[in-house]
N, C-alpha and C positions, 0 to 999 in steps of 0.2 A: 803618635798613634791616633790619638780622635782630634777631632774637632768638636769644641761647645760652641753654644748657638739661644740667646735671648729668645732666640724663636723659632719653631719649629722647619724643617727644612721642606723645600716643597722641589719635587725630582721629575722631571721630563725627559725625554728623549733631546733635546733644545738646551737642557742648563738646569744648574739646581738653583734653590736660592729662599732665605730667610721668609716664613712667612707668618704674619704676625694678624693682630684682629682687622690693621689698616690696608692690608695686602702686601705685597713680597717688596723685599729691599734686593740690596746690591750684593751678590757672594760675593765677602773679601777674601777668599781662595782662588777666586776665579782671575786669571789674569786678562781674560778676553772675553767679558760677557755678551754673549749674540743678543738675540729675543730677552724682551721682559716678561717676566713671569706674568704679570698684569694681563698679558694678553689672553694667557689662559682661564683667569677668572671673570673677565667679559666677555667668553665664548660661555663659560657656564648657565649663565643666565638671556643669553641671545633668544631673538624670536626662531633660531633654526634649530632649537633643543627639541629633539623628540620628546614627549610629557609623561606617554603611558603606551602599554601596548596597541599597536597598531595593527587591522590584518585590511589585503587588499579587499573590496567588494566586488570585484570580477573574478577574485580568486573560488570566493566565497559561494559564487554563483557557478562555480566550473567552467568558465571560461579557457581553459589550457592555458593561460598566458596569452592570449592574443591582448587583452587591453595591459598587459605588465608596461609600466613606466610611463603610463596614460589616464591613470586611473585616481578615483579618490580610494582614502582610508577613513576605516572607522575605529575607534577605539572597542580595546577590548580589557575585561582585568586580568591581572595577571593568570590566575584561575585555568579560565580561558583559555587564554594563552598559551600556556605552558602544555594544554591538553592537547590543543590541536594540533603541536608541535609533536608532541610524545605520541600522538594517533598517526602524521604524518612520516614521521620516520620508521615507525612499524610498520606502516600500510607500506612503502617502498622496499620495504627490508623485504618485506615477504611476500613480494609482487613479481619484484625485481630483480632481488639478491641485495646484500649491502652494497658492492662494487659499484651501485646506480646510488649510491650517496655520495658526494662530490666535495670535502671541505677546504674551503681552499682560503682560510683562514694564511693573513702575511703577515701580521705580529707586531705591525709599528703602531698599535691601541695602546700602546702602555707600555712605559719602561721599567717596569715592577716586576719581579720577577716572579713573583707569585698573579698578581695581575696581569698575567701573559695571556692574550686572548688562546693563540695557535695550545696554549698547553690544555687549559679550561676544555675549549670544544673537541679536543681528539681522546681523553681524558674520558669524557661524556658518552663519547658517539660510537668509543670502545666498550663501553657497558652494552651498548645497543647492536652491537654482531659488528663491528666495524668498518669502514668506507674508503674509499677512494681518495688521495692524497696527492700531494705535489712535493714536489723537489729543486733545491736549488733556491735562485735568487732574480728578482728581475734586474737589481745591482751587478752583480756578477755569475752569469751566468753559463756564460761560453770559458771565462775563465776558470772556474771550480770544474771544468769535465776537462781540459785540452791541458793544464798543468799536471793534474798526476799523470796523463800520460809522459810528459816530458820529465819530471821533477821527483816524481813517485805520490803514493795518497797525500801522505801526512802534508804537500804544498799545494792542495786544491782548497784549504781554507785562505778567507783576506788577507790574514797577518802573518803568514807561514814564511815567506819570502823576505819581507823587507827586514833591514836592520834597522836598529835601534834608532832613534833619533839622537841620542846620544855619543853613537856610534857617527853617524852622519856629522855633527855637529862639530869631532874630535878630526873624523880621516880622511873626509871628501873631499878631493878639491873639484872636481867636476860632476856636475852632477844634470843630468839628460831627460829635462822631465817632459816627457812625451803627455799631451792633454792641459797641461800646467795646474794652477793650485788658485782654483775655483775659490774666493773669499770664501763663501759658506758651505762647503761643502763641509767642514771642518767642526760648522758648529754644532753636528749630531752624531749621534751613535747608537746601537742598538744598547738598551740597556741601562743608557742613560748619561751625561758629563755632567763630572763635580767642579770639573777645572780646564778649562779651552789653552790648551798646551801644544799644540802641535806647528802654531802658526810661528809662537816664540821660539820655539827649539828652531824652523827653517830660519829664522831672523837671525838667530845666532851665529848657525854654521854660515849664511852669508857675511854676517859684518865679523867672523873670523878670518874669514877669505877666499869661502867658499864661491867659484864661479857657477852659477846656477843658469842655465839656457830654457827658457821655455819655449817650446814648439807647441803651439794652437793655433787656430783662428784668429783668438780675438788677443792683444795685447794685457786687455785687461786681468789675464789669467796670469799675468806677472808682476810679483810685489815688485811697490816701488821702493828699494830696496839695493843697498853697493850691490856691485858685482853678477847683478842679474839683467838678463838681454831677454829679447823676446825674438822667435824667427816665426813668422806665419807661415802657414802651409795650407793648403785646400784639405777641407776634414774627409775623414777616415783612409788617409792615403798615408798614414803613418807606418803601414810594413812595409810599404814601396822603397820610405827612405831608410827603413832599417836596413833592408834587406840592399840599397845603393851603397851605403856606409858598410859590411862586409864586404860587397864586392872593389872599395876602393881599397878597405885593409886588407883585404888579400891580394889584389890587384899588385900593391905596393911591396907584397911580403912582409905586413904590420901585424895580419895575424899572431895568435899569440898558441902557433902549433904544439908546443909542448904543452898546455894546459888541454889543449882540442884532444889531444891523443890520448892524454893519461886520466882526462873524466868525460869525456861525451862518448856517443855513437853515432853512426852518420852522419858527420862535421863532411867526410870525401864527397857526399852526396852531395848537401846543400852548396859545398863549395863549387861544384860542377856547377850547381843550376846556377849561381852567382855570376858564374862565369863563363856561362853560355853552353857549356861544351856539350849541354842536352839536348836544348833547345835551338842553338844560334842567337839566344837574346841576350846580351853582354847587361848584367844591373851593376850598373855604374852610377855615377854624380850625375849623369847626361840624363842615362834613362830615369833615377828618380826625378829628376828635375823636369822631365814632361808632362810626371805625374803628378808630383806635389805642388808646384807652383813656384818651388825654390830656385834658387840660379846652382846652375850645377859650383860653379867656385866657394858658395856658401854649404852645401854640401860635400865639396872635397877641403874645406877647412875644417868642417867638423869634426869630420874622418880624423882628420891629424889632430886636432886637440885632443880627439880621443884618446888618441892610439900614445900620445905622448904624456898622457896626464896620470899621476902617480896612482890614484887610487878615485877609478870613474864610478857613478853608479848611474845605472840605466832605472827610471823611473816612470810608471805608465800608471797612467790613472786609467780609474774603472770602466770611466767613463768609452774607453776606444775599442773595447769586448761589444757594446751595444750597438752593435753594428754588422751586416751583411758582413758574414766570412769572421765574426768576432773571435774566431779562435786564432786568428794568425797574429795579430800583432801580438800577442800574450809570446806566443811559441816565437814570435820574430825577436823580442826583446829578449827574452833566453838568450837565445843563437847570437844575438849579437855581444852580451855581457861576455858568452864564453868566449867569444873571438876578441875580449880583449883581456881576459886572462884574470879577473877579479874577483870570481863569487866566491864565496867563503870569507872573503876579508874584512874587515870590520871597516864600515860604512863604504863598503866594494857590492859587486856584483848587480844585483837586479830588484826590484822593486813593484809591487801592485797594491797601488791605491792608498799611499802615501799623501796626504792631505785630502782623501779621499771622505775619509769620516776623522774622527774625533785621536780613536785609539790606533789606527794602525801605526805600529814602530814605537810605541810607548816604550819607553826603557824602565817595564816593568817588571816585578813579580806578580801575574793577572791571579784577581779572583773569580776564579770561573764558577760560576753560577753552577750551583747540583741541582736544581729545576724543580719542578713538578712532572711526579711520574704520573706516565701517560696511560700506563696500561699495554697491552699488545693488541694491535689491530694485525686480526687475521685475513684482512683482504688485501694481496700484494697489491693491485693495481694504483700504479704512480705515475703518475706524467711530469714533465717536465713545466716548470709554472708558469713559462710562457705559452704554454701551448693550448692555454683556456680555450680560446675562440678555435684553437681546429680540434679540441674536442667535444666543444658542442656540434663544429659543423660536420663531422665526420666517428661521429661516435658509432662504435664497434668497429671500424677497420684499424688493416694494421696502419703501424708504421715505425719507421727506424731513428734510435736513438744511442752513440756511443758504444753503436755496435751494435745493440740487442733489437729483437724484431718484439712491438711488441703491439698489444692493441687499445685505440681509445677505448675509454668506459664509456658508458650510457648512460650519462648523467640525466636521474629523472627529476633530481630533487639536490639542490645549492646549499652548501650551506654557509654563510659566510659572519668572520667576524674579525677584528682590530686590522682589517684593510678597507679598501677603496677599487675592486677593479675600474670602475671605470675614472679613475685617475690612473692608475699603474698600467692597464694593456694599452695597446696598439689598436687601433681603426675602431674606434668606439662606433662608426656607425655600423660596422660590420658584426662588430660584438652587441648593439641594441637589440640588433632580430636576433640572432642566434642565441641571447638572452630568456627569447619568448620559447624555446624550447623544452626546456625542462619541466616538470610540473610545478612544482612546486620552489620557491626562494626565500629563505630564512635570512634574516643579518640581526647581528647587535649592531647598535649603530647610535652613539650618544645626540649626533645633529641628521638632519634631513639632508645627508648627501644624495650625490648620482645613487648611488648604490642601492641608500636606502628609498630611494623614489621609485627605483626599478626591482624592488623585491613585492614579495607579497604580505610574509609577516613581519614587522618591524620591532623589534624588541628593543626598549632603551636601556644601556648600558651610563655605568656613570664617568665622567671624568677623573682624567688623574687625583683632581687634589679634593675627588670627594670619596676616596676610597684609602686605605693603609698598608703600605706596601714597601718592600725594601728593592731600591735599584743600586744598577752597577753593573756595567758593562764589564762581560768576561774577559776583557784583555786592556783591563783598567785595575786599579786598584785600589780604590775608595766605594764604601758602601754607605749606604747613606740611607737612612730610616725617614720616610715620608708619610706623614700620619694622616687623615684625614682633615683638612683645615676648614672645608665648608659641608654641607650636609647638602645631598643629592636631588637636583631638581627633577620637583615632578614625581615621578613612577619609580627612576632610573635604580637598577640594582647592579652590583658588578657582575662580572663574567660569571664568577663562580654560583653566586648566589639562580643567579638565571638557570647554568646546568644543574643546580642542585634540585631546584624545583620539577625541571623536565626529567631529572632519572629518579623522581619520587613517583613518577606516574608509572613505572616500570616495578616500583620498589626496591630501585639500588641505590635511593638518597645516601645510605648511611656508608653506603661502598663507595659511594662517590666520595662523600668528605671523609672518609676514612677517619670517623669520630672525633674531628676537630672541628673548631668555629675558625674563622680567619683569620684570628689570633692567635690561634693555638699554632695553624699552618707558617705562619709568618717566622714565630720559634723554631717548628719545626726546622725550615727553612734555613736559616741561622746558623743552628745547629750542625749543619752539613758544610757550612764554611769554616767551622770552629772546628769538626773533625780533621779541614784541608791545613788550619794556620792557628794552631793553638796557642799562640800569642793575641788572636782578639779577647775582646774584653766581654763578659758576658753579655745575655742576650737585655737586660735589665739594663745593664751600662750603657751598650749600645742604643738602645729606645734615649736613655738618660740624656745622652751627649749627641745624637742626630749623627753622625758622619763618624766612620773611622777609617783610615788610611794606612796601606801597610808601609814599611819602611820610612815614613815620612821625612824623618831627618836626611836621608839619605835621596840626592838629587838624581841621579842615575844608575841603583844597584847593577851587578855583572849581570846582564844574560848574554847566553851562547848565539854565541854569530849565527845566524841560520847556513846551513850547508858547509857549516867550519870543520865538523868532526869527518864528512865524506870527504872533502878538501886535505885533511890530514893524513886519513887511511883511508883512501875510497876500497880496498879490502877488507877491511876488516868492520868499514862503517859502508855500505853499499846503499845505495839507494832503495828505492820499492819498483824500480822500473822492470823491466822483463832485463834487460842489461846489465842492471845494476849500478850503470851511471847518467848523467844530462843525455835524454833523446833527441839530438838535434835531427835525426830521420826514423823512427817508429813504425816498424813493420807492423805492431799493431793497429796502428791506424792506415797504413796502408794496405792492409787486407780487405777492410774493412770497403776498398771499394766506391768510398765513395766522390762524387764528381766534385762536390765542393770541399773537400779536405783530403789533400793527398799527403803524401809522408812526410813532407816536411815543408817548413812555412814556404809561404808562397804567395805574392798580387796578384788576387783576382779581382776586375774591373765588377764592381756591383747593380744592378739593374738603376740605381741611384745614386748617382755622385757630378761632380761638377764634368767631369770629363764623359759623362754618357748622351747618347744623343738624346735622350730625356730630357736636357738641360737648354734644348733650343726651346720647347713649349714651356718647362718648368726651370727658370736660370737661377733661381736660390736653393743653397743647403740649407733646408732647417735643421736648426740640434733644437734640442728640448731638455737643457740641463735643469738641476736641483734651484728651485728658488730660494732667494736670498732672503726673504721676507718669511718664510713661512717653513713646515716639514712637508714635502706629499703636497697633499690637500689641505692638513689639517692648515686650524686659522685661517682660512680661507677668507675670510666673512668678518674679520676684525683684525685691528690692531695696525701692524705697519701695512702688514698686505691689504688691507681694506685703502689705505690712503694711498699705497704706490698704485694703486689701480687709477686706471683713466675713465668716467663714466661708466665705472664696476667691471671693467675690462681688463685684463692681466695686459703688461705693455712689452710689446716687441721691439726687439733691438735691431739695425740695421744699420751700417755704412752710410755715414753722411753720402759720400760720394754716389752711393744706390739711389737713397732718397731724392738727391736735387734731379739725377737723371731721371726719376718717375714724376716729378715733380710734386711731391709728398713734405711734410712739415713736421717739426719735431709736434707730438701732442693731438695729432690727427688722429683718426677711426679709420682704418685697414681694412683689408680682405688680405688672407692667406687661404689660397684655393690650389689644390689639385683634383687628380681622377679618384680622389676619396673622399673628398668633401672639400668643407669651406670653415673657417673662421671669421669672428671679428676681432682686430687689440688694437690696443692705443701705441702711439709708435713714441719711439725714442731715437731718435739718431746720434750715432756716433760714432768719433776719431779714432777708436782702437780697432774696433772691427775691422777686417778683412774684406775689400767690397766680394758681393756673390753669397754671401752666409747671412742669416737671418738665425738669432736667437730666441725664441720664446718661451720661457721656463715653463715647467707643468705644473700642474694643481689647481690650476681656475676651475670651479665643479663646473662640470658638462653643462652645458645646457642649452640644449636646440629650441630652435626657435619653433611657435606653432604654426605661421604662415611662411615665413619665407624659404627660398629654397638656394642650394648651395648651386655652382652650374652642373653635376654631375646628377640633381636631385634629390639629395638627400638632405636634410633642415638644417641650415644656415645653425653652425655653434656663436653663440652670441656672448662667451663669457672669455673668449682666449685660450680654448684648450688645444694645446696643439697636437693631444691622441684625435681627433678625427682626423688627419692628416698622416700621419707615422703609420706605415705599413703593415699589418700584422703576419712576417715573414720570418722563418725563425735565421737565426746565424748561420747555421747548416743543419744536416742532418747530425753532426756529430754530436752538439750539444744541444740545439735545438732552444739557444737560448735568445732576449728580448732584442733586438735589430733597430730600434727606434730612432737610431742617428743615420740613417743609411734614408733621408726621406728629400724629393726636391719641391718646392712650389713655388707658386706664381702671388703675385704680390699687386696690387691695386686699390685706390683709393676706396672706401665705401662709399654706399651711395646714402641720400637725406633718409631714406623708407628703412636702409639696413641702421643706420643708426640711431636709428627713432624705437629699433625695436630693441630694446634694455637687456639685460638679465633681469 
């Protein structure tokens, strides 16, 4: 049940780990530790630490935002601070409505569950008549709307779908992992990892005898490891070969129609469209194969190992939702599990975003976090959390999402804390103006990101290991008590401490902390997991011993197969669909009308992909996956990612065979330009890529240059980010979620003047 510990535990989103007066050791729990904790006590004391409160001087002056992200700051005290905050949010509430308050707080500040930024500021700003919010995920975003329609509610969460890795580990002998399994995608989680387990449970069911196929880009998204292949394919054209592999199983009569008939609806439909008989378009080996890049014979072997292998599971990482039409391959990898007859079976059926993060498929009993109440905010108005930049540019009209009509807010006043937009949106220079619209921009912000450069009041917040807080990822099972180990530089106060001051200007301080200090809260807290699993050990013990783990002896307790109990009785156990069973065709969504999502999955060619005529001007796909070095942004500025960098530049990956034809060098300074701008990175060439694909992970902080200009005109990024580049177009209208892999550009050396100008 616990874990003891010489020294106190220090808990990230990245890893926990021993921390003593000399700084952090090695978790011996951990079987795979990513990042050193080290990294995060040399980002504490960096010269990019916020000191005190900050407000803009153009702000100050009422300049609307026109000099926002341009300007200097002056300090102010806390005092101060907190007033003009508490004046500013009145003055909107009652100008404007609350609805014109905007928080669009995303939660990766802290894996504490009491140091939750998203909980702290809505918490707050509910005292204050309440605001405008968001929804969803820029992770998974098309996926969480387009699965309950097929699946029902309860499978629009990440971990709803996949089975266990235990399960995997025991029954799979084939296993189709669409995107493949990203090295570090693995090493985070919301919440926090005590123990990096997901990469040993795939290692296992391989050197069992599991056959693992990864379909990507780049080769290197497959362990090297028995039993695992890699097939390349041109990105996001992964529903074309789903959708080719049904119509060779059914082509062949491989379908697996008794399972079709006795749990789906509309299997007749999509089978038609498979097979032309709508259209005249036959989705075959042949026709995926014009799309994907595959040889049709490689796709009609797959088909058959499918169709012959005892217990398949169909696996898609998160990563293939972020894209033009994001909702289809979600719904495609359905349609295709049922067409071979597995879901419900244990380590059978279908999967999303399995090596994705840390916990999905844990073969746990999760302690799911009871949180911090929020309060009720009485303003409905919610968007979609991609949809930032078209609600600044289009605020107060309608528009449609997942059926409902609804309208932007009027964002006059930002409020932001424990994210990063501009690391997280799309077309950052489109999002920089559109930024200058509001009045007013609040952030907590522990370092001088993008973010907090382009706000006006800057509040500093402290770092993890300078604040006390219990983490743990709700679909994990280790909690772990993280005490403060160093004391807060500068000004810096947590989350809590900051709202507590601004709803003392209001007089609801004491309603705010509901008569605790954050210690008291921390218990409290506790206390609501001891009501879930009254075998933890008190709240005393737990402080005492740093970490406890439920079932610990025990290496994979029972959980239920997901979709085992509809599988058994789909009567008596129905789904939440309108049916009551797997929607492989969805009159709800086909009502609904709309051009980019009809009733059932379906290849639609994207404004950007390797096969679009875009692709003569612009002949690379960029992806922009999770960096390996770092979370987001965070650590941006030290540690590995400071030294993977090339002259402070994030490094882009590309196909030897790209390179020598551009006549480019491993270690060079790049341009990546389209009709959205331009970048600078350092390049890496290499033997797994796929030539035609360029990779450059996100989170280098923005930062445009002051003189030079991109060809489009817009200021030359000089740090490697590859949001000035990535579109800000939603998936469809159905989910309206983040599209960021659906992007092409053009690639050329840099010139002596672009590289002379630094970050």
């Amino acid at each position: 049940m616990a874990h003891s510990s010489e020294a106190s535990w220090f808990s990230t989103h990245l890893g926990t780990w021993p921390l003593g007066p000399q700084g952090t050791s090695i978790n011996p729990h951990d079987p795979a530790p990513g990042l050193s904790g080290e990294e995060f006590l040399e980002l504490a004391s960096h010269s990019v630490r916020v000191q005190a409160p900050m407000v803009r001087r153009g702000w100050r002056s009422g300049d609307n935002g026109a000099g926002r992200g341009a300007d200097s700051f002056e300090p102010v005290s806390w005092a101060e601070a907190t007033r003009l905050v508490a004046d500013e949010l009145q003055r909107v509430a009652g100008e404007h409505g609350n609805d014109a308050i905007y928080a669009g707080s995303y939660g990766w500040g802290s894996a504490g569950r009491f140091h939750h930024a998203q909980s702290q500021i809505k918490r707050m700003l509910n005292l204050f008549g309440g605001f405008s919010c968001s929804e969803h995920s820029y992770s998974y975003g098309a996926g969480a709307v387009i699965l309950p329609h097929v699946l029902g509610a309860p499978f629009g969460d990440t971990n709803a779908c996949a089975p266990g890795w235990d399960q995997v580990a025991a029954h799979t002998d084939v296993m189709l992992a669409l995107g493949g399994f990203r090295p570090g995608n693995t090493r985070c989680d919301a919440g926090g990892v005590f123990a990096h387990t997901a990469r040993s449970w795939l290692e296992k069911a391989c050197r069992r005898g599991m056959t693992l196929i990864v379909v990507s880009p780049d080769a290197a998204d497959a362990p090297a490891w028995p039993n695992v292949t890699h097939i390349p394919l041109r990105p996001t054209t992964d529903t074309a070969l789903m959708l080719g592999l049904i119509g060779e199983l059914e082509a062949r009569g491989q379908g697996q129609h008794d399972f079709l008939s006795r749990y789906c609806t509309g299997h007749e439909a999509l089978a038609r469209h498979v097979l032309g008989e709508d259209d005249g378009t036959v989705r075959n080996a042949a026709w995926a194969a014009e799309i994907t890049g595959m040889s049709p014979a490689r796709i009609e072997a797959l088909a058959r190992q499918l169709a012959e292998a005892r217990r398949p599971l169909i696996a898609m990482s998160w990563s293939l939702q972020r894209a033009r039409f994001g909702e289809q391959p979600c719904w495609a990898a359905v349609s295709l599990a049922a067409w071979l007859g597995h879901i419900g079976a244990p380590g059978g059926g279908v999967a999303f975003g399995l090596g994705s993060v840390n916990s999905v498929g844990q073969p746990v009993r999760p302690l799911k976090a009871p949180g911090v109440f929020q309060g009720i905010n009485p303003v409905s108005s919610c968007i979609p959390v991609a949809g930032l930049g078209d609600m600044l540019a289009s605020a107060g009209q309608p528009y449609r999402v997942n059926g409902d009509l609804r309208r932007w807010p009027r964002a006059r006043l930002i409020y932001w804390a424990g994210g990063n937009p501009f690391h997280h949106h799309q077309d950052l220079n489109r999002l920089r103006d559109l930024w200058k619209r509001p009045d007013t921009v609040i952030v907590h912000e522990p370092v001088w990101s993008a973010t907090a450069q382009q706000a006006d009041i800057v509040l500093p917040v402290t770092l993890p290991q300078e604040r006390s807080d219990i983490s743990g990822s709700s679909n994990d099972r280790t909690l772990v008590y993280s005490p403060a180990g160093r004391e807060p530089q500068g000004q810096a106060l947590t989350d809590h401490a900051i709202c507590a001051r601004i709803t003392a200007a209001i007089g609801q301080e004491e309603v705010f902390r509901d008569g605790r200090s954050e210690g008291d809260w921390l218990a409290y807290l506790y206390a609501g997991y001891q009501a879930r699993f009254p075998e933890l050990p008190s709240f005393e013990g737990f402080t005492a011993k740093g970490a406890v783990t439920l079932d610990e002896a025990a290496l994979a307790p029972v959980v239920q197969t997901p979709l085992a109990a509809f599988v058994d009785d789909p009567v008596a156990c129905p789904l939440s669909t309108p049916s009551g069973r797997i929607e492989l065709y969805s009159a709800t969504i086909a009502a609904m009308g709309l051009e980019e999502c009809g009733g059932h999955p379906a290849w639609q060619p994207p404004e950007e992909w390797l096969g679009s005529p875009l692709a003569a001007r612009y002949p690379f796909h960029l992806l922009s996956p999770q960096p390996l070095h770092r979370l987001h942004s965070q650590l941006d500025k030290v540690g590995a990612s400071a030294r993977h960098k090339q002259h402070g530049r994030e490094v882009a990956v590309m196909a030897r065979a790209d390179g020598i034809a551009l006549g480019l060098i491993d270690g060079q300074c790049i341009k990546l330009f389209n009709d959205r701008g331009a970048c600078l990175a350092g390049l890496a060439l290499s033997d797994t890529l796929m030539p035609g694909v360029i990779v450059l992970p996100t989170g280098a902080w923005f930062s445009p240059s002051d003189t030079l200009l991109a060809p489009n005109g817009t200021p030359l990024e000089r740090a490697g980010n590859p949001n000035v580049l990535t579109a800000d177009r939603p998936t469809s209208e159905l989910a309206r979620g983040c599209a960021a892999n659906s992007c092409l550009v053009a690639v050329t050396a840099a010139t002596a003047e672009e590289q002379a100008d630094v970050p």
